[in-house]
C-alpha positions as CSV (number, residue, x, y, z in Angstrom):
1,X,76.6,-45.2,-26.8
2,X,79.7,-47.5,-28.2
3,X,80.8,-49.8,-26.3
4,X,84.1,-50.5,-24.6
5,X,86.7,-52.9,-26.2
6,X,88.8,-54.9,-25.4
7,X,92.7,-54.2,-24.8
8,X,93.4,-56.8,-27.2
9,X,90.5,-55.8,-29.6
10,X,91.7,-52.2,-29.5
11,X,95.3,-53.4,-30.6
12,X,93.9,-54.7,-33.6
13,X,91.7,-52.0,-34.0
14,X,94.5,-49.6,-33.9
15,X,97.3,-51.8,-36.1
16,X,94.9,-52.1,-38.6
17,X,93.9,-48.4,-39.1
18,X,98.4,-47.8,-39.6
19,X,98.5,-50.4,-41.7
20,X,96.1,-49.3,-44.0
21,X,97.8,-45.9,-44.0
22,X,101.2,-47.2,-43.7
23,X,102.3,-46.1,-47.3
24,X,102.3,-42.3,-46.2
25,X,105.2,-41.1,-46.4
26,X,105.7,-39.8,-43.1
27,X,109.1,-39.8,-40.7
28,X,109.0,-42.4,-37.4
29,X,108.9,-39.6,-34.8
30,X,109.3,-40.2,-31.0
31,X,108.3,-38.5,-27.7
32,X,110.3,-38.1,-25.1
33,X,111.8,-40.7,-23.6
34,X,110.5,-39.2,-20.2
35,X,107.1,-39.8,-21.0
36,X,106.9,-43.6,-21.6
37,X,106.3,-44.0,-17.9
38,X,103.2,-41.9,-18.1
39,X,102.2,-44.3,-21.1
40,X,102.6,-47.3,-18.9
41,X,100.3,-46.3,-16.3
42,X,97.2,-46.8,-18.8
43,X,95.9,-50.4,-18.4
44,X,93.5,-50.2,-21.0
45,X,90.5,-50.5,-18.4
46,X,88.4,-47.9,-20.7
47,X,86.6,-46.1,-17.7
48,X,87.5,-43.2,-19.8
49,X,85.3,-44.0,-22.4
50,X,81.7,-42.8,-21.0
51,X,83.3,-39.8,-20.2
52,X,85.3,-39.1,-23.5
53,X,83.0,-36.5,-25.4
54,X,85.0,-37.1,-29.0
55,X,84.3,-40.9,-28.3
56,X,81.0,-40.2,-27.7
57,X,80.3,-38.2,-31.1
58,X,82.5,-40.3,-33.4
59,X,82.2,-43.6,-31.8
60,X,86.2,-44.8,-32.6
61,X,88.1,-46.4,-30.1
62,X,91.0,-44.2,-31.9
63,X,89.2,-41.0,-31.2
64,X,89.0,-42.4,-27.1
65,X,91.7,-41.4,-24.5
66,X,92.7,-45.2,-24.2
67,X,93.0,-45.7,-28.2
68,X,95.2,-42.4,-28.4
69,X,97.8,-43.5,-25.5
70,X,98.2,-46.7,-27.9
71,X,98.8,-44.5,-30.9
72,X,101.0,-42.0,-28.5
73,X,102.8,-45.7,-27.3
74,X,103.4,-47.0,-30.6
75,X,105.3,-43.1,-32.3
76,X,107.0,-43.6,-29.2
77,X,108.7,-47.3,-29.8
78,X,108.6,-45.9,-33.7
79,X,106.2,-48.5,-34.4
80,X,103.7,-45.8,-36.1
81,X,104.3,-42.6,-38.2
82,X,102.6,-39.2,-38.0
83,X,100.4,-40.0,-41.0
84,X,96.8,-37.4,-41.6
85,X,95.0,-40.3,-40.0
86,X,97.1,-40.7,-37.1
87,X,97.2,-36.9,-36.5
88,X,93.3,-36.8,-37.0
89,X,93.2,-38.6,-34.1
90,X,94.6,-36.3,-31.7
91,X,93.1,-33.4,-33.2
92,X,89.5,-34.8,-32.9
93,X,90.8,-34.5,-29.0
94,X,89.1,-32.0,-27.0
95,X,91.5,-31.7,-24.2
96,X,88.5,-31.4,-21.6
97,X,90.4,-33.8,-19.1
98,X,87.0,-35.5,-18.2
99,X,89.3,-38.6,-18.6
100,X,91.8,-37.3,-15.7
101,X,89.3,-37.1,-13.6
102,X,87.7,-40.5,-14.2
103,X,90.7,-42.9,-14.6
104,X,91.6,-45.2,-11.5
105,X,94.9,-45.5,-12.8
106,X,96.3,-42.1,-12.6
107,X,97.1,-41.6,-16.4
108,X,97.9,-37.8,-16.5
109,X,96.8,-37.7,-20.1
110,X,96.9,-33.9,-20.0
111,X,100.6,-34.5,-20.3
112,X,100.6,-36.8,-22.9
113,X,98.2,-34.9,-25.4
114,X,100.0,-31.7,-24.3
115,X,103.4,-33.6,-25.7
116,X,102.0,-35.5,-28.3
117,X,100.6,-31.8,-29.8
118,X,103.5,-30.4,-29.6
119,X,105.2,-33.5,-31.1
120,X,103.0,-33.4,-34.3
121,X,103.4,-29.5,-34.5
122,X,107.5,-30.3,-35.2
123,X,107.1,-33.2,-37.3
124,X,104.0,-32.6,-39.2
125,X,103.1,-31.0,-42.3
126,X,99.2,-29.9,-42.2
127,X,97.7,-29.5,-45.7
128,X,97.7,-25.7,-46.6
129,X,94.4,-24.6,-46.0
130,X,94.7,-25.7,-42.0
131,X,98.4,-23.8,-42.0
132,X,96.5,-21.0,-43.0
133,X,93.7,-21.3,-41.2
134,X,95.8,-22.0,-38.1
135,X,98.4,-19.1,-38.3
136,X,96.1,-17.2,-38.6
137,X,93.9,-18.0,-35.1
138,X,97.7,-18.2,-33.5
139,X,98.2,-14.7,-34.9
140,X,95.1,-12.9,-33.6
141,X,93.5,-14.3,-31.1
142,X,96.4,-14.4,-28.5
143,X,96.8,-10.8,-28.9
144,X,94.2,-8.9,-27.8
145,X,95.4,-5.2,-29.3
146,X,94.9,-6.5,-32.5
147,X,91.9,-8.4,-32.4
148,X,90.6,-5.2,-30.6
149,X,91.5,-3.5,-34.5
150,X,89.0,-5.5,-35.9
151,X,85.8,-4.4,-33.5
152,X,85.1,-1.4,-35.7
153,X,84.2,-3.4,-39.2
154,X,83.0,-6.2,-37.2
155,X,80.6,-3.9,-34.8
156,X,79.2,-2.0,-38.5
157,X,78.8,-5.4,-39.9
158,X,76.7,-5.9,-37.2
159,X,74.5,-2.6,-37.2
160,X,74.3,-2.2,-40.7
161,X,72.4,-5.6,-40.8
162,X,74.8,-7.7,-42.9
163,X,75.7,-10.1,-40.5
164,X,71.7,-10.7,-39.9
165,X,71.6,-10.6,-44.0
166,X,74.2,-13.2,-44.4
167,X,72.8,-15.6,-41.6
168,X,69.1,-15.5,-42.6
169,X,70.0,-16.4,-46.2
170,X,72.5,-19.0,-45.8
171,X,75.4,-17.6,-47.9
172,X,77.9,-17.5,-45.3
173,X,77.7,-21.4,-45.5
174,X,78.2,-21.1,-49.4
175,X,80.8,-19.1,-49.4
176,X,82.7,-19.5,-46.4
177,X,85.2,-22.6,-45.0
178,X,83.1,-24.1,-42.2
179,X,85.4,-23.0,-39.4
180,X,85.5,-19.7,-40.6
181,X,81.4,-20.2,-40.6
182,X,81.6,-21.4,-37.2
183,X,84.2,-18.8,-35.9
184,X,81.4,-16.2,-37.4
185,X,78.3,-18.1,-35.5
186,X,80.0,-17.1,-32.1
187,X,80.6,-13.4,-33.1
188,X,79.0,-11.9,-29.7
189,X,77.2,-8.4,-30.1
190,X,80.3,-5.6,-30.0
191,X,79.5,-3.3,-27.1
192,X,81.4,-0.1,-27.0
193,X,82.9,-0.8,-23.5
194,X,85.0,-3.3,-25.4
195,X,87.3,-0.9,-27.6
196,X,89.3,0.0,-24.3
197,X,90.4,-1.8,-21.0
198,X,89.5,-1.1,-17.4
199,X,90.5,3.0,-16.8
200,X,92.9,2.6,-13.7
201,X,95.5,0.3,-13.1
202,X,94.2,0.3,-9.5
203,X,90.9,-0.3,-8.2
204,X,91.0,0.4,-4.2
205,X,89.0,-1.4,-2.0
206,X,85.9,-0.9,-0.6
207,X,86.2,-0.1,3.1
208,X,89.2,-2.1,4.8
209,X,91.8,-3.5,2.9
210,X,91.2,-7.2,2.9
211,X,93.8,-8.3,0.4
212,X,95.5,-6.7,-2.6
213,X,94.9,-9.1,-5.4
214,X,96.0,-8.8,-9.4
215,X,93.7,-9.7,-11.9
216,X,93.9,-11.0,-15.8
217,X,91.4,-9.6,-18.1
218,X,91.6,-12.0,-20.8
219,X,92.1,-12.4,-24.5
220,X,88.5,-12.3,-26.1
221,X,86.7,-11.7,-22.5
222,X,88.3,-8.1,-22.4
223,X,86.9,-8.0,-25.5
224,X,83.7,-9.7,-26.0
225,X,82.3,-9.9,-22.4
226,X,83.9,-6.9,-20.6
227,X,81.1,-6.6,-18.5
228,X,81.9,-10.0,-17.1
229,X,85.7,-8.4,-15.8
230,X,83.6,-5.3,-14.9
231,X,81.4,-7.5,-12.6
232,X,84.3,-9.1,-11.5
233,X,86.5,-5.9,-10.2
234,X,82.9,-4.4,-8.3
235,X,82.6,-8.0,-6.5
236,X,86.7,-7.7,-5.2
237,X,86.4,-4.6,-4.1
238,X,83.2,-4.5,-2.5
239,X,85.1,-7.7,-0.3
240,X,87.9,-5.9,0.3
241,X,90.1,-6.6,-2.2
242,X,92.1,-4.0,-4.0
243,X,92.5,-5.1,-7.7
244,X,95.7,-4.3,-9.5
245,X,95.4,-4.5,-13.4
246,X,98.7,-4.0,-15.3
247,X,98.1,-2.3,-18.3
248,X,101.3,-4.5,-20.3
249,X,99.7,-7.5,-19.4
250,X,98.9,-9.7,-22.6
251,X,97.5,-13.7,-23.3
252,X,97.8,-16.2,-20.7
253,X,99.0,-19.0,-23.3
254,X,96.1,-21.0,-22.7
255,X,95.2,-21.1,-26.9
256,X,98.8,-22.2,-28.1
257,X,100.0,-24.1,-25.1
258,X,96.9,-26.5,-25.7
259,X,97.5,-26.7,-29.3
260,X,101.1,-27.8,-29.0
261,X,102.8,-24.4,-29.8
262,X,105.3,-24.5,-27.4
263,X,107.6,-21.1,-28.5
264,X,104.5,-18.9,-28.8
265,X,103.3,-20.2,-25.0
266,X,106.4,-19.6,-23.8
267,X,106.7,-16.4,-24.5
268,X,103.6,-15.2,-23.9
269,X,103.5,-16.8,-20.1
270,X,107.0,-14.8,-19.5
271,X,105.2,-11.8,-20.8
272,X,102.7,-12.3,-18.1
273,X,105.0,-13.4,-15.5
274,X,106.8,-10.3,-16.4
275,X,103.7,-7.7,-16.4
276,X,103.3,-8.4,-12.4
277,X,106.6,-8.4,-11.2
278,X,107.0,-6.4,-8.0
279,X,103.2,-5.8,-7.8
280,X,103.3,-7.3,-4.5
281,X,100.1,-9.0,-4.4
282,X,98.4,-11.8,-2.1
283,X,96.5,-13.6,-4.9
284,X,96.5,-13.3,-9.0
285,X,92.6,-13.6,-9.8
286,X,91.3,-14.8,-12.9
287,X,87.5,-15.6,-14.0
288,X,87.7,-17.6,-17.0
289,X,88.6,-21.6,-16.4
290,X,90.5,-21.8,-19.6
291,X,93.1,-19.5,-18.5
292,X,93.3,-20.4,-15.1
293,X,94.5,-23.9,-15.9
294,X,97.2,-23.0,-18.1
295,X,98.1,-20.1,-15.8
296,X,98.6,-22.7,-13.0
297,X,101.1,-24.9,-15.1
298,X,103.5,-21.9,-15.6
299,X,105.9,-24.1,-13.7
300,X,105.5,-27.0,-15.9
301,X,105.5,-24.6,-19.0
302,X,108.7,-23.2,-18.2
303,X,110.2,-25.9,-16.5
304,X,113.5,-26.3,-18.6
305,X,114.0,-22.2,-18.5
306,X,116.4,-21.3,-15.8
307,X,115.7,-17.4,-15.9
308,X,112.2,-18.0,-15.3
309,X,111.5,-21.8,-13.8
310,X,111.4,-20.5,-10.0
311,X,109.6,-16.7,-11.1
312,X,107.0,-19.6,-13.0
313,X,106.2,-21.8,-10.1
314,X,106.2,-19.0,-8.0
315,X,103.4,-17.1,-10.1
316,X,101.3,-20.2,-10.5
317,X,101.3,-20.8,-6.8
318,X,99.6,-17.5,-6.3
319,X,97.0,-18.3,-9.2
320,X,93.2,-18.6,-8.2
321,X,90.5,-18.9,-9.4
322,X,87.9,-15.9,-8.7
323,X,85.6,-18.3,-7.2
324,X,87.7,-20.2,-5.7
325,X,89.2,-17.0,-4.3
326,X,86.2,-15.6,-2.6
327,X,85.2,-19.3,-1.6
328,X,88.6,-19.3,0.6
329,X,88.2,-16.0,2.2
330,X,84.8,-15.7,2.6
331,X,82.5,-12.9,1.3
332,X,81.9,-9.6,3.8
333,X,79.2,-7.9,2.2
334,X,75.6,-7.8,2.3
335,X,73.9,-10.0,-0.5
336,X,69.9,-8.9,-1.4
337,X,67.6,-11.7,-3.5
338,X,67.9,-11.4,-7.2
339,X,64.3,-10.8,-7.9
340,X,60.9,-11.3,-5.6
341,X,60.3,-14.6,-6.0
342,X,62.9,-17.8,-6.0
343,X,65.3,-17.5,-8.7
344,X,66.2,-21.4,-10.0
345,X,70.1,-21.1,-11.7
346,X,71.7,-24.5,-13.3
347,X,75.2,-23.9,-13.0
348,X,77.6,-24.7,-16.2
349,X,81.0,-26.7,-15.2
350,X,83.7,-25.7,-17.7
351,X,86.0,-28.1,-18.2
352,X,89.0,-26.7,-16.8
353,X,87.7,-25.7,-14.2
354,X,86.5,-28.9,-12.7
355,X,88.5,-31.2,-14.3
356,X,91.7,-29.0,-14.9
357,X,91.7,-27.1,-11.4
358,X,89.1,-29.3,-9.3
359,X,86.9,-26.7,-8.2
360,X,83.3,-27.6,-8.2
361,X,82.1,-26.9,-5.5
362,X,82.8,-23.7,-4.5
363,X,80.8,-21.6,-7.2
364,X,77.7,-23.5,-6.1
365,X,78.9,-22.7,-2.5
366,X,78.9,-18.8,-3.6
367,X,76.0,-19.0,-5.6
368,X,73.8,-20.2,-2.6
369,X,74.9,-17.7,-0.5
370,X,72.7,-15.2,-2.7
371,X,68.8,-15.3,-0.7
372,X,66.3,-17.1,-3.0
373,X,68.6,-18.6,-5.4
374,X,67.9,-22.5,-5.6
375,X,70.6,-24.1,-7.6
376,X,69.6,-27.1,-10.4
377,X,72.0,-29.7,-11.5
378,X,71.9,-30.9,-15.5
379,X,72.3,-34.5,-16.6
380,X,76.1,-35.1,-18.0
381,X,77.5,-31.7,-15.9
382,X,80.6,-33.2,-16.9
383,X,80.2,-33.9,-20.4
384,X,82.2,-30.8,-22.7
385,X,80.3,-28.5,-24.2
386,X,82.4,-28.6,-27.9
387,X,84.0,-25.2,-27.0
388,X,87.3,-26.7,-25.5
389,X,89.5,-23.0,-26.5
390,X,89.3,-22.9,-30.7
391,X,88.1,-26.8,-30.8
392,X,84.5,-26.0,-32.1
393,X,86.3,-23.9,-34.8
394,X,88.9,-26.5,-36.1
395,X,86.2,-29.2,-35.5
396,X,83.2,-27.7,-35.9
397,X,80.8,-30.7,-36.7
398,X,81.7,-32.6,-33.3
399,X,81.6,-29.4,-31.8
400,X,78.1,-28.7,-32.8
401,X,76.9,-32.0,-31.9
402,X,78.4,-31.1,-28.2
403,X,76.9,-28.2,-28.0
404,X,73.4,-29.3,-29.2
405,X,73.3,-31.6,-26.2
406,X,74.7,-29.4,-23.4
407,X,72.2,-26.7,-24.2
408,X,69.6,-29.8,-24.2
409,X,71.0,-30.6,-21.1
410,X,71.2,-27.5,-19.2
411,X,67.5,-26.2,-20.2
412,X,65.8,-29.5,-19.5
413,X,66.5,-28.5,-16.0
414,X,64.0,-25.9,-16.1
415,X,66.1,-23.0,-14.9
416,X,65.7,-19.6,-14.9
417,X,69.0,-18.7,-16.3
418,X,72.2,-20.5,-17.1
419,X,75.7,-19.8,-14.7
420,X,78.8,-19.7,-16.9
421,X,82.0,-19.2,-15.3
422,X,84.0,-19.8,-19.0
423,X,84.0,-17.1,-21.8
424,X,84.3,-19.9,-24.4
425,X,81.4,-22.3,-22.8
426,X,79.2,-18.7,-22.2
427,X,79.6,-18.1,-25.8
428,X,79.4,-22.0,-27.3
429,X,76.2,-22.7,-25.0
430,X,74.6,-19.1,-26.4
431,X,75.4,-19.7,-30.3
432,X,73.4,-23.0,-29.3
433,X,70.2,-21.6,-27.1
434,X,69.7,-19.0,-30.1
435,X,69.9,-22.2,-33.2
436,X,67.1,-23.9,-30.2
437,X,65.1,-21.3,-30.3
438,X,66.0,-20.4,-26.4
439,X,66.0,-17.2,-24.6
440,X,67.5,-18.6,-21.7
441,X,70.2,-16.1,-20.1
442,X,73.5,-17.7,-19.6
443,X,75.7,-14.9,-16.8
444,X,79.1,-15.1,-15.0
445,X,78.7,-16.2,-11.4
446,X,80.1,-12.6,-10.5
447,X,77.6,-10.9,-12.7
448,X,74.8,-12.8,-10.1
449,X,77.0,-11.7,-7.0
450,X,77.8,-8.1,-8.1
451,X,74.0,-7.8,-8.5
452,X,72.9,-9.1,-5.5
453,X,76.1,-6.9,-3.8
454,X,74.1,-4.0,-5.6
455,X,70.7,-4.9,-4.3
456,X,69.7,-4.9,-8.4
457,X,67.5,-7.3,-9.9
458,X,69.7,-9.9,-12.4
459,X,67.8,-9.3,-15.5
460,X,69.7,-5.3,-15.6
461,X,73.1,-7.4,-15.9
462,X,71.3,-8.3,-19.2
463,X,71.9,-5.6,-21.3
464,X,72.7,-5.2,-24.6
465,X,75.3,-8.2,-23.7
466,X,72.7,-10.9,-24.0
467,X,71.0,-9.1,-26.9
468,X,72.2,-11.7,-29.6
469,X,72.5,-11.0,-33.2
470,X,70.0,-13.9,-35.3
């Protein structure tokens, strides 16, 4: 592992890198003058450093939490210029927050990167092909309706065999950009469940009313892992919960918001601010970690709109996580063993979710509750897995490396199966287990719960979802 430098050494480090690039043309750009205070608070002790996945891979004190906040210090006194190295920088970021939780100084680097993104999206020029490459993820994958276009060709490119063709003889990798090769490798199996939402907009509770709780389906889970919001809606209700799904309801803004495209996250968190007004609810439930992160910083997102500041904070107040959720009230049903004999799960912390939100412990809490399941823990649980929202397509060599050594990690443990409670980790760790030869499953917490609620054995939540295309 590198080691830690310096304050001093990292100065020289980083003065020499602008120096050497300094003939760029590129305009002095500042950050907002608001944020130098969050700047300050960094004392260069480089605790982050173990923790920093990009540092690990790459091995630059530039590519490290504490050498970015020098390069976010120095655009800030207009000392450096948003040259391609300097940008490079904060792109090879993963925004896992692994460094938020382990710095004694408080630095809410979430903040900063979130600023300094948005900062280089005004003031930089990318080259052409990343423009490209980016408009086109910004103008897709937020919008669920049309990706869900796309799921016929893709589904017959699966079932005619191409897409086993094309892998097998190595001409996607000859003819293809490697993000667009990497965005193909996580190309889930289409299942037919996922060419239309959930039927009614209301799901009643099972029994007494408990609560009456909204939930958000998701960009690519709606699509890709609909079982996983299925599973989801048959573990609410069964607890009493009855689950309102508004049919206008749209992205979250977790994808542009964390790659600094402030208008397009705007918009779409008043869009989903607007989608449950007057629904009256006591909780809004989401069960990916991604989006429950950004949905909880609607007030901070919003923060300078006066038509929808108050309407934000109030919405993210209201946010929880499903696990969290069902921690906090307690689950009223009966729960049966998963299979005859112990079942051994190593759960799979997403980055926003314990870093982002702080929840840890209450999946494993749930999780245990189920008779005969024994939970294992795998070395570096809090060490990314190189999905980080589109970061494994846009950086899909450190990406790669990640993933190699979380799915090292995780089935070193010996378990079973693998619990996910992210759509982007479920699908990173997966592409991973196939290239390693691994048939481990890797399920939703609520796919385990809904089963044991069911008194069926977890290997029928299988399906056709873990049937993955070689």
């Amino acid at each position: 592992m590198p080691t830690s430098e310096s304050p001093r050494s990292l100065q020289v480090t980083t003065a020499q890198m602008d120096l050497s690039i300094s003939e760029q043309t590129a305009q002095p750009t500042k950050t907002p003058s608001a944020e130098q205070s969050l700047i300050d608070n960094c004392v260069h002790c480089g605790f982050c450093l173990s923790t920093c996945p990009s540092y690990r891979v790459i091995g630059k004190e530039t590519d490290s939490p504490r050498g970015r906040v020098y390069l976010m210090n120095g655009l800030n006194q207009g000392e450096f210029t948003l040259t391609d190295a300097t940008v490079e920088h904060f792109d090879t970021c993963l925004g896992c927050l692994a460094c938020v939780s382990t710095c004694p100084s408080g630095v809410e680097y979430d903040q900063l990167i979130t600023v300094a993104r948005a900062q280089i999206e005004q003031n930089y020029q990318r080259s052409l092909p990343q423009r490209l490459l980016r408009k086109m993820l910004f103008s897709l994958l937020p919008y669920p309706q049309r990706l869900r276009r796309l799921l016929g060709p893709l589904q017959l490119y699966q079932k005619t065999g191409m897409q086993a063709l094309l892998r097998q003889t190595g001409l996607l990798e000859r003819l293809l950009p490697k993000s667009l090769v990497a965005m193909e490798s996580l190309l889930p199996p289409i299942q037919s469940q996922a060419f239309s939402d959930p039927g009614p907009e209301i799901f009643p509770a099972q029994g007494e009313r408990r609560y009456r709780v909204g939930m958000i389906l998701g960009c690519i889970q709606r699509l890709f892992l609909s079982e996983v919001n299925q599973a989801t809606i048959r573990v609410l209700t069964a607890n009493g919960c009855e689950v309102v799904i508004p049919k206008s309801q749209g992205c979250c803004a977790a994808l542009p918001h964390h790659q600094g495209q402030v208008d397009q996250a705007q918009d779409l968190a008043r869009q989903m601010i607007d989608s449950f007004a007057d629904t009256e609810l006591d909780a809004v439930i989401i069960n990916a970690s991604g989006c429950g992160h950004t949905l909880k910083e609607y007030g901070q997102i919003l923060k300078e709109d006066v038509s929808y500041c108050d309407r934000a904070q109030a919405f993210a107040q209201k946010v929880k996580d499903v696990q969290e959720f069902l921690d906090e009230v307690g689950l009223t049903t009966p729960l049966s063993p998963l299979q005859a004999e112990p079942l051994t799960v190593v759960y799979q912390d997403a980055c926003h979710m314990l870093h982002g939100q702080k929840i840890q412990a209450q999946p494993r809490r749930l999780l245990q509750q189920i008779p005969g399941l024994g939970l294992r823990e795998p070395r570096d649980a809090f060490l990314c897995c190189g999905s980080a929202g589109i970061y494994n397509i846009l950086q899909p060599e450190i990406a790669e490396e990640l993933g190699q050594q979380k799915v090292q990690n995780l089935t070193q443990t010996g378990a079973t199966l693998i619990a996910s409670a992210n759509v982007g980790c479920t699908m990173q760790i997966r592409k991973h287990l196939d290239a390693q030869d691994h048939t481990t499953p890797v399920l939703h917490p609520m796919q385990l719960l809904d089963c044991s609620i069911r008194g069926v054995a977890w290997s029928t939540a299988i399906g056709n979802a873990q049937d993955r295309t070689s």
